[in-house]
C-alpha positions in Angstrom: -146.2 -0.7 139.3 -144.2 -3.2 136.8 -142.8 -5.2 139.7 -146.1 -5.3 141.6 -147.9 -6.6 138.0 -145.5 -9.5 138.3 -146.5 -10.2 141.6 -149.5 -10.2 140.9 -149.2 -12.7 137.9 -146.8 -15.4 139.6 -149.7 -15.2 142.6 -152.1 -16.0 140.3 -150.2 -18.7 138.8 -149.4 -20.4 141.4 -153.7 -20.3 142.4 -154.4 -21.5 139.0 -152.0 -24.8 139.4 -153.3 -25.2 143.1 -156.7 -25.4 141.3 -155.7 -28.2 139.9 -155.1 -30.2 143.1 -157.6 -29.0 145.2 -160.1 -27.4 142.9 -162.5 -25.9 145.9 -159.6 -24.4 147.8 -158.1 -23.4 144.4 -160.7 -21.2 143.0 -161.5 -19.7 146.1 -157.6 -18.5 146.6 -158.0 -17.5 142.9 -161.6 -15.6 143.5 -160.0 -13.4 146.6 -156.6 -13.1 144.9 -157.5 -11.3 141.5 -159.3 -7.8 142.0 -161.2 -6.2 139.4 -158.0 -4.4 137.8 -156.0 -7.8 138.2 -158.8 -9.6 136.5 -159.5 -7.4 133.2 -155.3 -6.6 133.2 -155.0 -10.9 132.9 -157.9 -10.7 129.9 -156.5 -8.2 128.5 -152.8 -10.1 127.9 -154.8 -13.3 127.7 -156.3 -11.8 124.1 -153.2 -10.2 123.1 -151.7 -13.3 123.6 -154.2 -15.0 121.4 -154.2 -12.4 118.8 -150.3 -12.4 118.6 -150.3 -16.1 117.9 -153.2 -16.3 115.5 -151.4 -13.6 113.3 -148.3 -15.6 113.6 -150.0 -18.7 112.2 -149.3 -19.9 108.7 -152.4 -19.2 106.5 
């Protein structure tokens, strides 16, 4: 499961900087490459993320 939750995070990676060149082709390799699981697991550390930081912030 851990190894296969790295996979899936470098793949979508690399979609999200392909984005950049070619947004069409980009978001539609993103869009078939994150499943519903894939896609709340990637919110999910995306708000922990954000919550981590903000509480490291000097007030």
């Amino acid at each position: 499961m851990k190894g296969r939750f790295g996979d899936v995070l470098v793949g979508t990676a690399g979609d999200m900087a392909g984005t950049v060149v070619d947004p069409r082709q980009g978001l539609s390799k993103l869009r078939s490459a994150l499943s519903g699981r894939a896609a709340v697991m990637l919110a999910a550390g995306l708000a922990l993320g954000y919550l981590v930081a903000r509480s490291r912030r000097a007030p």
